[in-house]
C-alpha positions in Angstrom: 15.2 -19.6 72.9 13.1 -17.1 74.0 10.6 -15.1 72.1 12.2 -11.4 71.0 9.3 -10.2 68.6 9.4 -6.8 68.6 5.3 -6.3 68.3 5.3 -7.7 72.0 6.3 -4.1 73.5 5.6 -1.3 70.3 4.0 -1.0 67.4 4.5 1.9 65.3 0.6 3.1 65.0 1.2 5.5 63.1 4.1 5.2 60.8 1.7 1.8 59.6 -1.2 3.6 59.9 0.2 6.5 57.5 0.7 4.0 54.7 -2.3 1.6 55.5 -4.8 4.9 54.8 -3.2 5.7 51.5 -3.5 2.0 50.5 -7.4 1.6 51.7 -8.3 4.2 49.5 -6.8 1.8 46.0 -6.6 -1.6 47.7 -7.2 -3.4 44.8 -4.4 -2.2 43.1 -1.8 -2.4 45.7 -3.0 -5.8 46.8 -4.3 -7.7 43.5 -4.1 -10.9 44.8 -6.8 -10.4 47.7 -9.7 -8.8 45.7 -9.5 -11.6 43.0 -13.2 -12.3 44.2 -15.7 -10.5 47.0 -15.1 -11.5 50.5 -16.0 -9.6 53.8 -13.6 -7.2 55.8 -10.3 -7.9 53.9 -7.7 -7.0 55.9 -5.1 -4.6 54.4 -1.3 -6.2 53.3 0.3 -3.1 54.6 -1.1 -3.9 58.2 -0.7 -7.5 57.7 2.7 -7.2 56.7 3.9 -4.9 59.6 2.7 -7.4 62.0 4.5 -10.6 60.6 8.0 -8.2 60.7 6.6 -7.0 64.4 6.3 -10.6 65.0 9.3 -12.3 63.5 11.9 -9.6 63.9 12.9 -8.0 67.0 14.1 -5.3 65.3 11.8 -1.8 65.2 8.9 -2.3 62.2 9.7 0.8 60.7 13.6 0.3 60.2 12.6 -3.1 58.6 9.6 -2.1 56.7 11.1 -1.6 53.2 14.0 -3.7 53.6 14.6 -7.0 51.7 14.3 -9.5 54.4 13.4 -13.3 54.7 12.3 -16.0 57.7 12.7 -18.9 55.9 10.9 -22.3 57.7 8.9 -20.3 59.8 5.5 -21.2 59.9 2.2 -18.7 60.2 -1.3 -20.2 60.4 -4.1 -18.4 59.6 -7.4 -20.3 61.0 -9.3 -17.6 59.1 -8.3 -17.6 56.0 -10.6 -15.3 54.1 -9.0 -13.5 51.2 -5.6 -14.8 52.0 -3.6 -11.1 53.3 -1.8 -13.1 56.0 -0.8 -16.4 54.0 0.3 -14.0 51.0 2.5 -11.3 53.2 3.6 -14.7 54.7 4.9 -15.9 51.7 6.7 -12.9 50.4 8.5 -12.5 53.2 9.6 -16.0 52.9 8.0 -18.1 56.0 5.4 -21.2 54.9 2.3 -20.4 55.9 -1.4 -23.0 56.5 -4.3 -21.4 55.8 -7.9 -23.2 56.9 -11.4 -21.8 56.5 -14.7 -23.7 57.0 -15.8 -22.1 54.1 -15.0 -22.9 50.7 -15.2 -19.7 48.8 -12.2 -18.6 50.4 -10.0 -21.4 50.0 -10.9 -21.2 45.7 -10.1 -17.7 46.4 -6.2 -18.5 47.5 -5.9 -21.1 45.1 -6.5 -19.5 42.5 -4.9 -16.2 43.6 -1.7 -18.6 44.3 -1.5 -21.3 41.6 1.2 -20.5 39.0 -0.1 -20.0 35.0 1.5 -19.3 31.7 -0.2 -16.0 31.0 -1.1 -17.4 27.7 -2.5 -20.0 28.3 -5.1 -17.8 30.2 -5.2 -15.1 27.4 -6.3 -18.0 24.7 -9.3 -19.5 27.3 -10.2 -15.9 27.4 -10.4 -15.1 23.9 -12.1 -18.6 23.4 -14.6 -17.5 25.8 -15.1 -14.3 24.0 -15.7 -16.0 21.0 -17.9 -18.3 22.1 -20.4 -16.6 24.1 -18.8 -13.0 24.5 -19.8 -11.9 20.8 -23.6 -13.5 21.9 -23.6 -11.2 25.0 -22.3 -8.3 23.2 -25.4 -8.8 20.1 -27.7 -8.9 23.4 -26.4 -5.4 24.7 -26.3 -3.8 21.5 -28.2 -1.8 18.7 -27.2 -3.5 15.3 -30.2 -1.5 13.4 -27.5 0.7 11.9 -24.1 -1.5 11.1 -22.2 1.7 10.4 -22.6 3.1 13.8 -23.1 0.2 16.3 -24.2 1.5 19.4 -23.5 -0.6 22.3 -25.9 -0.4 25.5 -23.6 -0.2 28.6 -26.7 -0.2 31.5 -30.4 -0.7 31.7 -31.9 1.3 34.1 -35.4 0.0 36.2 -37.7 0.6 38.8 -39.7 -1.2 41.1 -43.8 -1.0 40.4 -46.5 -2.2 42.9 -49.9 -1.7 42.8 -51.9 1.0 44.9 -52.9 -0.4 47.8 -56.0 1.8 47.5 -56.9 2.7 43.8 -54.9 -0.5 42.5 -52.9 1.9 39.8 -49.5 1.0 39.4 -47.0 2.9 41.7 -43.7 3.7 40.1 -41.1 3.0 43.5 -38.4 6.1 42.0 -37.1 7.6 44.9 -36.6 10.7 43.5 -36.8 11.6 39.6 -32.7 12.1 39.0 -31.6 9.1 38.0 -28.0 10.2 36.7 -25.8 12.5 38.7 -22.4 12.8 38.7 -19.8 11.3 41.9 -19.2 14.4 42.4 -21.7 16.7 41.8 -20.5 20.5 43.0 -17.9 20.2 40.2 -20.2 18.3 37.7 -23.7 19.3 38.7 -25.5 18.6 35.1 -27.7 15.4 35.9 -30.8 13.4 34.3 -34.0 13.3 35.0 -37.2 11.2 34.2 -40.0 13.3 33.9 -42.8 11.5 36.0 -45.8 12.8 33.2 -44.1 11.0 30.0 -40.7 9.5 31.1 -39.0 12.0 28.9 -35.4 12.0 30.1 -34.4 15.7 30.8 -31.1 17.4 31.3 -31.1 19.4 34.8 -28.9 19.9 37.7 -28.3 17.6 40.7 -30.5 20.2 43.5 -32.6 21.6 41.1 -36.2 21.8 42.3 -38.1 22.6 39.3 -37.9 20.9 35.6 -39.1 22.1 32.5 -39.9 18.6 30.7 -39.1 19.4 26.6 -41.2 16.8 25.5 -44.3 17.2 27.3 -43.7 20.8 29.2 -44.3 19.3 32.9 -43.1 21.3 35.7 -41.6 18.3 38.4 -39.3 18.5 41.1 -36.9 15.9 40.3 -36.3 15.4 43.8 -39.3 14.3 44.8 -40.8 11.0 44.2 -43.2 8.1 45.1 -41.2 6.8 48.0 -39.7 8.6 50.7 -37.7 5.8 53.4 -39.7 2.9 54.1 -43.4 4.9 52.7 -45.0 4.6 49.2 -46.8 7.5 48.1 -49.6 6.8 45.5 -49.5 10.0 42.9 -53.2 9.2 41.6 -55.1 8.8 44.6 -52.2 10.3 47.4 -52.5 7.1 49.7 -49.5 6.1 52.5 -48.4 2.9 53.2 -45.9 1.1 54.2 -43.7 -0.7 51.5 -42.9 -3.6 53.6 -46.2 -4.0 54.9 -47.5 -4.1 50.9 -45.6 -6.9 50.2 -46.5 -9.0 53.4 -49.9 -8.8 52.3 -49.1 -9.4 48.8 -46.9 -12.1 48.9 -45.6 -11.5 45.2 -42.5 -10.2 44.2 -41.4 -6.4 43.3 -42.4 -6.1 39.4 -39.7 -3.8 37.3 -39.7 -2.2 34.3 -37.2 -0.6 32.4 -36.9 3.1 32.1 -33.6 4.6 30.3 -30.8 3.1 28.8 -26.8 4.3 28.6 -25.5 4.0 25.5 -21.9 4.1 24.2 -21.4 5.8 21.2 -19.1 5.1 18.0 -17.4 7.7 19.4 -17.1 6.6 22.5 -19.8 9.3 23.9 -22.1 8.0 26.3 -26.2 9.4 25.9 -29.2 8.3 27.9 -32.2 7.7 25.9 -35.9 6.1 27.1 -36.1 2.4 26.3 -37.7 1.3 22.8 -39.2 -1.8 20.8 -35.7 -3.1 20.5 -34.8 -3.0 24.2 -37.9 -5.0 24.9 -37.8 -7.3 22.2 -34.4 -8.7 23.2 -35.0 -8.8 27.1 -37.8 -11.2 25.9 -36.2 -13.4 23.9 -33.9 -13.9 26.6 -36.6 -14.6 28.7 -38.1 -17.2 26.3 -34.5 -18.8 25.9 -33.9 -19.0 29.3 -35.3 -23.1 28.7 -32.1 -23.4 27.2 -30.3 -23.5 30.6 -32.8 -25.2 33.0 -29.9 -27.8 34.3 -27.6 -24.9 34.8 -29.3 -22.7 37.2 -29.4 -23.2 41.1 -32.7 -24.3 42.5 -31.2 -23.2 46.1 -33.8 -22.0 48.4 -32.5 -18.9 50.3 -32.4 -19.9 53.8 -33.4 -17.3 56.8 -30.6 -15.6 58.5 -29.2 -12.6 59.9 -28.5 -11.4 57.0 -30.5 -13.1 54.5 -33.8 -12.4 56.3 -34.8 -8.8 54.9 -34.8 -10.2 51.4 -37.0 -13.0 52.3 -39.4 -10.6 53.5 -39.8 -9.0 49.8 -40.8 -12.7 48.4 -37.9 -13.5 47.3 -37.0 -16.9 48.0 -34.4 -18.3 45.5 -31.1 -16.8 44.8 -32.2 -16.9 40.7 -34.7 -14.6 41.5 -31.8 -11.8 42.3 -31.4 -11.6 38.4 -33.5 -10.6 35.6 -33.9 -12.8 32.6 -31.1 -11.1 30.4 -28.7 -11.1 33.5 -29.6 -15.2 33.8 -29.1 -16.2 29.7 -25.7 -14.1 30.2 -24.7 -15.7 33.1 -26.0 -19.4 31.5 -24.0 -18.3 28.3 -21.1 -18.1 30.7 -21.3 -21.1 33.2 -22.0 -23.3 30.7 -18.5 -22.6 28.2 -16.1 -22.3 31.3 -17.9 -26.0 32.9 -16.0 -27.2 29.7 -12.7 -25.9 30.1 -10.6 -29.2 30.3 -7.9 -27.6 32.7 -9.5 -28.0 36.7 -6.8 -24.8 37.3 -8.1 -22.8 34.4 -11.7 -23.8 34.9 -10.9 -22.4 39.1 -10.0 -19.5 38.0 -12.7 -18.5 35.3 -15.1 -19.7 37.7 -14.0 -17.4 40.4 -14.1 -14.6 37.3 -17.9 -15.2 36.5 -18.8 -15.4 40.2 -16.9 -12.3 41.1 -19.1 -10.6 38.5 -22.2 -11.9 39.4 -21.8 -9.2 42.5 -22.3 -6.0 40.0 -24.9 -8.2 37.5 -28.0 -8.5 39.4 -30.9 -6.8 40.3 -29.7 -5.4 43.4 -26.8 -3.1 42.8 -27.5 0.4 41.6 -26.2 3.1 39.8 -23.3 5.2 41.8 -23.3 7.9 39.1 -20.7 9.2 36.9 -17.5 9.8 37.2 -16.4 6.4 39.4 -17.6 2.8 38.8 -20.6 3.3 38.1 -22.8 0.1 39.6 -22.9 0.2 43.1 -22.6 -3.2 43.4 -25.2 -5.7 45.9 -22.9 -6.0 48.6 -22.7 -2.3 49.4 -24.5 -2.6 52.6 -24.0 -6.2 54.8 -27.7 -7.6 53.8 -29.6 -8.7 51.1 -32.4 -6.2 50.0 -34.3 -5.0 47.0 -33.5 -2.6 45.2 -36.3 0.0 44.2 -34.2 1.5 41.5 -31.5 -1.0 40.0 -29.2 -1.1 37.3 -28.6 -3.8 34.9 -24.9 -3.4 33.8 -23.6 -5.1 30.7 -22.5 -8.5 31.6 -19.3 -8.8 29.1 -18.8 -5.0 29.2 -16.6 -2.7 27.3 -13.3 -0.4 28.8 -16.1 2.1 29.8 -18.2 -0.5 31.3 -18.0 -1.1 35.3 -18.2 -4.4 37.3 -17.9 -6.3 33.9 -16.6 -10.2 33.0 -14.2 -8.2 30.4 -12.9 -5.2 32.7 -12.8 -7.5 35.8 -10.6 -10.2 33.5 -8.3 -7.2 33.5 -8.3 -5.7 36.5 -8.3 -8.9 38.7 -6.9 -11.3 36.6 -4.4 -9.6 35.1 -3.3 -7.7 37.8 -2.7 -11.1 39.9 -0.6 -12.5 37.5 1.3 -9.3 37.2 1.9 -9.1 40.6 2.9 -12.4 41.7 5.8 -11.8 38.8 6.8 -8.6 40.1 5.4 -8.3 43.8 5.4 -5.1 45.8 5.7 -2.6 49.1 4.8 0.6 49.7 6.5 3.3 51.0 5.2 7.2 51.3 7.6 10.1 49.7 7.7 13.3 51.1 4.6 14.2 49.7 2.7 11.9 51.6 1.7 9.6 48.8 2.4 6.1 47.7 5.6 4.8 45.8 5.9 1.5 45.0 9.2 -0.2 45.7 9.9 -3.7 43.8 12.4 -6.4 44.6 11.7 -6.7 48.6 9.9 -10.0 48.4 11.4 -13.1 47.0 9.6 -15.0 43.7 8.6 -18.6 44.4 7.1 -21.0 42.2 4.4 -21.8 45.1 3.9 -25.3 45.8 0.4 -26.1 47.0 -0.9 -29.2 49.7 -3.7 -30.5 50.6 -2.9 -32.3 53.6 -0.6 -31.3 56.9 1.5 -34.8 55.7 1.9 -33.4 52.4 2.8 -30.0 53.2 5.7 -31.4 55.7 7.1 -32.9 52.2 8.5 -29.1 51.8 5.6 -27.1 50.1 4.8 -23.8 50.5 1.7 -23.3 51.7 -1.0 -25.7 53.3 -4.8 -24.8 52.2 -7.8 -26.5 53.5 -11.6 -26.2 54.3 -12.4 -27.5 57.4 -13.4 -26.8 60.7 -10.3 -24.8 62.2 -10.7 -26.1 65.6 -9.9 -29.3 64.5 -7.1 -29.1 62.4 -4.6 -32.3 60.8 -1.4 -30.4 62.3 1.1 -31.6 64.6 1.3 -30.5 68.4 3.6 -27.2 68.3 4.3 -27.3 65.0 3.4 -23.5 63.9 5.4 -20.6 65.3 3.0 -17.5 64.9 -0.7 -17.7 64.5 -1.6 -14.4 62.5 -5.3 -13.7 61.7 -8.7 -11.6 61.4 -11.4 -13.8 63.1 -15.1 -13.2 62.5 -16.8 -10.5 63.3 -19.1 -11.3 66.1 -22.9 -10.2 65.1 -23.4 -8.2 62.4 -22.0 -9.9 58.8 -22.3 -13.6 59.0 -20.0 -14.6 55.8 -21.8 -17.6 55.0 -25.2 -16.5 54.5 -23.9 -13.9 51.8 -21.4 -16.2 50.5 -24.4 -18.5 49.2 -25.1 -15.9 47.0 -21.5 -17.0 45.0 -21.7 -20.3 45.6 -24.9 -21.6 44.3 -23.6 -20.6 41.2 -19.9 -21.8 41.7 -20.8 -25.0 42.1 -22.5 -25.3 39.2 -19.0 -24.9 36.9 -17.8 -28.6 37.7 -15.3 -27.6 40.2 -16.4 -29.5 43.6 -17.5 -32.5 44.1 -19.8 -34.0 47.5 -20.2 -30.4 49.0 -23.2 -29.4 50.5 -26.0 -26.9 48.7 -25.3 -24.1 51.3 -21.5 -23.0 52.8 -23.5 -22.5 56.3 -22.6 -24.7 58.7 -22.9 -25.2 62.2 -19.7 -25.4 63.5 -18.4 -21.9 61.9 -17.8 -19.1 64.4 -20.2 -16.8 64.1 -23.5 -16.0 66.0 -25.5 -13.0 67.4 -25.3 -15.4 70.7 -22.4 -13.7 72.9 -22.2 -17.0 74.6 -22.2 -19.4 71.3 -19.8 -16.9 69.4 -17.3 -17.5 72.5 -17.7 -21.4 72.6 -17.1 -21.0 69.0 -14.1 -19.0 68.8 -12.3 -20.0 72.0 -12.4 -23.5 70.3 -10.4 -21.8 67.5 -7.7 -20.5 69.3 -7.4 -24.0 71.9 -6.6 -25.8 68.5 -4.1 -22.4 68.1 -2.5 -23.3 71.5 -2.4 -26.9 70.7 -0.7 -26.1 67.6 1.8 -23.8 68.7 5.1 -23.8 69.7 5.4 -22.6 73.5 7.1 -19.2 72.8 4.8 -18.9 69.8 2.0 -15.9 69.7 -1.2 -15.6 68.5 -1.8 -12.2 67.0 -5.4 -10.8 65.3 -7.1 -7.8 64.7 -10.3 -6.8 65.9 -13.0 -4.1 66.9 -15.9 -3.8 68.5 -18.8 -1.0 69.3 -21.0 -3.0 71.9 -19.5 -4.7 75.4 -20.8 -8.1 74.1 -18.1 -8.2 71.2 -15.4 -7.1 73.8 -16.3 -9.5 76.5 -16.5 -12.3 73.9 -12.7 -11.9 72.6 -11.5 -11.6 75.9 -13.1 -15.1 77.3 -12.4 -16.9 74.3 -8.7 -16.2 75.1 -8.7 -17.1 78.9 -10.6 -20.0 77.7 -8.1 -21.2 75.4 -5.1 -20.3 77.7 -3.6 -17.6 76.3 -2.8 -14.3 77.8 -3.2 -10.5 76.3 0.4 -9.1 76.2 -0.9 -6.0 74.5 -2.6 -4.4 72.4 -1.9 -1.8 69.5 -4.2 0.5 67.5 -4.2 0.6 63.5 -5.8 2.1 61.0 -8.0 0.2 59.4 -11.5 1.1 57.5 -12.0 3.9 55.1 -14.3 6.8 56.6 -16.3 6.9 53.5 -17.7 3.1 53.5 -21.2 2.8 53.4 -21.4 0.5 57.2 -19.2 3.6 58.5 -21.2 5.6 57.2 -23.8 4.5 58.5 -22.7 3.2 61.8 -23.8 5.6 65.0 -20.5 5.5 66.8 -17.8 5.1 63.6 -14.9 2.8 64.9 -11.8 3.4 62.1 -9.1 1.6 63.9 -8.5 -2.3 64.5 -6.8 -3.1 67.8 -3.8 -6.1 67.6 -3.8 -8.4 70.0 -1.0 -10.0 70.7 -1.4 -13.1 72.8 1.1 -15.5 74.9 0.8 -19.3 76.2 2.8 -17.7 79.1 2.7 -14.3 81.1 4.1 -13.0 84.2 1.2 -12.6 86.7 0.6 -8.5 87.8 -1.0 -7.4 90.8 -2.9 -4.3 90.2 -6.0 -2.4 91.0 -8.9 -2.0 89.4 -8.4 1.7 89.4 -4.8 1.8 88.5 -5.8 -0.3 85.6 -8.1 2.5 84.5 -5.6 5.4 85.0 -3.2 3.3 83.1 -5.5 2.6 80.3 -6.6 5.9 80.3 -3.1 7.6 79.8 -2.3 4.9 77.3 -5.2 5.6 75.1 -4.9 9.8 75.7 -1.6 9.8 74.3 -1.9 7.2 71.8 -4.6 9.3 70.5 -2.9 12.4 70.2 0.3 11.0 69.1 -2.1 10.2 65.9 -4.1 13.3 65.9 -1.2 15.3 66.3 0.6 13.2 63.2 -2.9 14.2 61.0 -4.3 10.9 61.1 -8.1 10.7 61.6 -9.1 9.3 64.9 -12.2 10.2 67.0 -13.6 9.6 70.3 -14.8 6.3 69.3 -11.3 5.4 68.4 -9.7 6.6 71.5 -12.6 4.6 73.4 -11.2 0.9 71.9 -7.8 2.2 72.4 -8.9 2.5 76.3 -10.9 -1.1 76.1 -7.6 -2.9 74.3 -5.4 -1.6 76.9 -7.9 -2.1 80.4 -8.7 -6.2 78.5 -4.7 -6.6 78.3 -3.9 -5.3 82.0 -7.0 -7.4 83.0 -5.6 -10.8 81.4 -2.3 -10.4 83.0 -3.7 -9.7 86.4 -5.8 -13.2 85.4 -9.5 -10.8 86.3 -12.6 -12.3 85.4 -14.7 -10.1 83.0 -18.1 -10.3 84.3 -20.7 -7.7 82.4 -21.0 -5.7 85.4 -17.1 -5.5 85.1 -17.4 -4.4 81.5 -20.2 -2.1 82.1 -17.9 -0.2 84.6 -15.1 -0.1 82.1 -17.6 0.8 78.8 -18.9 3.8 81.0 -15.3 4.9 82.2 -15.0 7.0 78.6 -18.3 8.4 78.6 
């Protein structure tokens, strides 16, 4: 029977766009089950969703979209597993999904996300766990001096010191003197400041240019201080130099010390203060305890890489050395009780807990001010790199604290569970904004295997870490392949995963896996030609694996013609053919890599892809006009429906469209080729 999927001729961009940019904005919530633990470029369930019905269904997304509908004995495979969107949107519209990934984070990531628990069962660990070495960790962030009116310490604020390259005084590395603002500062504009004469704090406002310190009466500007970009400033003796080229020369690490403190009140009133004999007193016990947990923590080496190469620059060599002494006791306090939870399941999930908080515990996040969550946590940016002015959060936390083993218990743990027993869509009201509407999926007790032979039994779902071009499944076994695949040069998963799994390891939960989830076979390189080998492996095992009217379908985007041109000979490689391509919205505006990024690209393109396709005859320049009508109108059909979408947009709109017509007219893509298209826009 031939293959009807609707997604093969439309997509409707922007009835799925409208809904996926309310739900990037509260992910977590609307999607519990894929933010159970950090992974890279999780894809977004309303997206994922719309293009299992696009490919299942021949009727129109948007008529099925909030219906209650099932494909029972359909199988998706996902060879990229990651956080698990496609294999859960997969399972609650009923299908049986296979999800691989050579790395293992991901695959504790679904298992845990998809095992099924008696809630209190995982209430009693947790409070056994609190008792144990929660009440510890909250004595460590806390000032008992007064057992009437306990204040407990909810960050630690420190800075960087270095010695003058000249004068060999002590350089303080504050990048400016405010150290508190609040998220949004034209509404809230009182801020903190350390005064740079006595490090008084000071009460001032967020672009104020000239502070009266009331302890010592220094005039500063508080937005001034010794380092300004990539140059230290010495304030005794007014010498330049680089900061990168200090600690090359050096060869020791960044010192810190602590500065200020946030403290929550008895009533619940949080006041900054300057750090005291208590403060430092209990950072060094901690330090002289730390003995206590010599066999617990990883002696993994940090290994050079794309992204792991900036931090090795600063001396830092060993993933341990990303904490401070008080963040490493905590975090011993912690591995060692859940190592002993009898339960392999329970111990899983705990594990995946403390590792998830190990993100916003360490001495590279930083403090995003008030008003939000307040530690900006280390993966903020896709690299590994000191902080000059980090914030030590408390580890077990309170409901005001942020990034905490406590507050992450409840809003990950507890929002899975609560999910998976009462799943749902979402579906914008007339106001524009997101309702949620329940009963749409169907509740399973999900059945988990380990093996293709086990899964055929009639489980649910098939997890596995392995190499996904060499897969255990049978020859045309899987009707849709539905997936996000690597991004081609700039986050390489593995090198930042290490941070996680140096640690997970340690909580008796693998057995016979390597120190480092790198490996050579996984696809991804800054190599054009080894990231195509690589993938185009991928999807031949995806060909082999597929039924003959089955599609692959993925998202991606690109900014530079070697990330194009890599996609599109990976899937002539592996035999498949573009059938189209649709636009989605896909990335927030305000994430720091967008940010950041010269030419912003907000929308994914889907590619859907075909073992079979009729063979066209055009020219080159009728592609073009086609491909650039296409991407005109698709772009004001969004504008024109208030959806964001810029010129970089319409640009990969364009690309998608010309890489689609070129697969069915079977063109080679040469770079000269894709040079003449890339400049076709410009």
């Amino acid at each position: 029977m031939a293959n009807i999927s609707s997604i093969k001729k439309d997509f409707p961009s922007v009835f799925v766009s409208k809904i996926s940019v309310q739900e990037s904005w509260r992910k977590q919530l609307y999607r519990p089950t894929y933010h159970i633990h950090k992974w890279w470029a999780i894809r977004l369930g309303s997206v994922f969703r719309s293009i299992i019905l696009g490919a299942l269904s021949e009727k129109p997304i948007e008529k099925i979209y909030d219906s209650r509908i099932t494909f029972p004995k359909k199988v998706i495979f996902d060879p990229f597993m990651g956080s698990g969107t496609t294999i859960g949107e997969g399972l609650k519209l009923g299908c049986n999904v296979i999800g691989w990934d050579i790395n293992p984070i991901p695959v504790l990531m679904n298992t845990v996300s998809l095992t099924k628990y008696e809630r209190n069962e995982i209430v009693d660990i947790y409070q056994k766990i609190y008792e144990n070495v929660g009440k510890k960790i909250e004595e460590i962030y806390s000032i008992t001096k007064d057992l009437n009116n306990k204040k407990i310490i909810l960050y630690y604020f420190w800075v960087g010191i270095i010695p003058c390259d000249s004068c060999e005084k002590d350089i303080e590395l504050f990048k400016n003197r405010i150290f508190v603002k609040n998220a949004y500062p034209k509404k809230k504009p009182e801020s903190k400041a350390i005064c740079p004469n006595c490090n008084s704090i000071n009460t001032t406002l967020y672009n104020s240019q000239n502070t009266l310190c009331g302890n010592c009466q220094n005039e500063f500007n508080p937005q001034l201080g010794n380092v300004k970009k990539s140059v230290v400033t010495c304030p005794n003796c007014s010498n330049h130099f680089k900061l990168i080229d200090h600690m090359k020369t050096s060869k020791k690490q960044l010192e810190y010390k602590m500065y200020a403190k946030c403290i929550l009140n008895k009533n619940r009133k949080k006041t900054y203060e300057k750090i005291d004999k208590h403060d430092l007193e209990t950072f060094q016990k901690c330090n002289l305890d730390l003995h206590k947990f010599k066999e617990i923590f990883p002696t993994e080496k940090i290994k050079d890489g794309y992204n792991t190469g900036q931090i090795l620059n600063y001396n830092i060599s060993e993933w341990t050395q990303l904490f401070n002494s008080r963040q490493l006791f905590c975090i011993g306090l912690l591995v060692e009780e859940i190592s002993k939870i009898p339960k392999k399941k329970f111990r899983n999930l705990f594990a995946c807990l403390l590792s998830g908080t190990l993100e916003f515990n360490n001495m590279l996040s930083s403090f995003k001010g008030e008003g939000t969550g307040a530690v900006r946590h280390a993966f903020h940016h896709h690299i590994l790199k000191p902080e000059l002015m980090p914030l030590e959060a408390n580890i077990w936390g309170t409901s005001k604290s942020s990034g905490s083993f406590s507050t992450l218990f409840e809003s990950r743990i507890m929002k899975m569970l609560d999910y998976w027993e009462n799943p749902f869509e979402m579906k914008l009201n007339s106001k524009g904004k997101i309702e949620k509407i329940h009963n749409l999926s169907i509740k399973r007790d999900i059945s988990i295997s380990r093996s293709f032979s086990d899964f055929k039994k009639g489980n649910d779902v098939y997890l596995n870490t392995g190499d996904s071009s060499k897969t255990d499944i049978e020859d045309g076994f899987v009707d849709y392949v539905v997936t996000d695949p690597p991004f081609f040069d700039n986050v390489h998963y593995s090198e930042l995963a290490d941070f996680f799994w140096v640690w997970i390891k340690k909580m008796n939960l693998f057995k016979n896996f390597p120190n480092s989830t790198r490996t050579n076979n996984e696809v991804q390189s800054t190599s054009m030609i080894t990231f195509t080998e690589k993938l185009s492996n991928v999807f031949l095992e995806c060909n082999r694996v597929l039924k003959n009217d089955g599609l692959l379908i993925f998202t991606f985007h690109h900014s530079k013609i070697n990330g194009w041109m890599s996609i599109y000979n990976a899937i002539k490689k592996a035999n498949f053919f573009i059938i189209t391509t649709h636009p989605i919205k896909s990335e927030m505006g305000v994430s720091v890599p967008i940010q950041q990024a010269k030419d912003p690209i907000t929308f994914d393109l889907i590619f859907v892809c075909a073992k079979k396709s009729k063979m066209k005859k055009l020219s080159f320049s009728q592609i073009i006009k086609n491909a650039k009508k296409t991407a005109r109108n698709k772009f004001n059909e969004l504008k024109n429906n208030k959806i964001i979408v810029n010129k970089s947009d319409e640009k990969i709109f364009f690309i998608g469209n010309v890489l689609s017509q070129l697969s069915q007219n079977r063109i080679e893509l040469t770079l000269d080729l894709m040079q003449k298209i890339d400049s076709q826009l410009d």
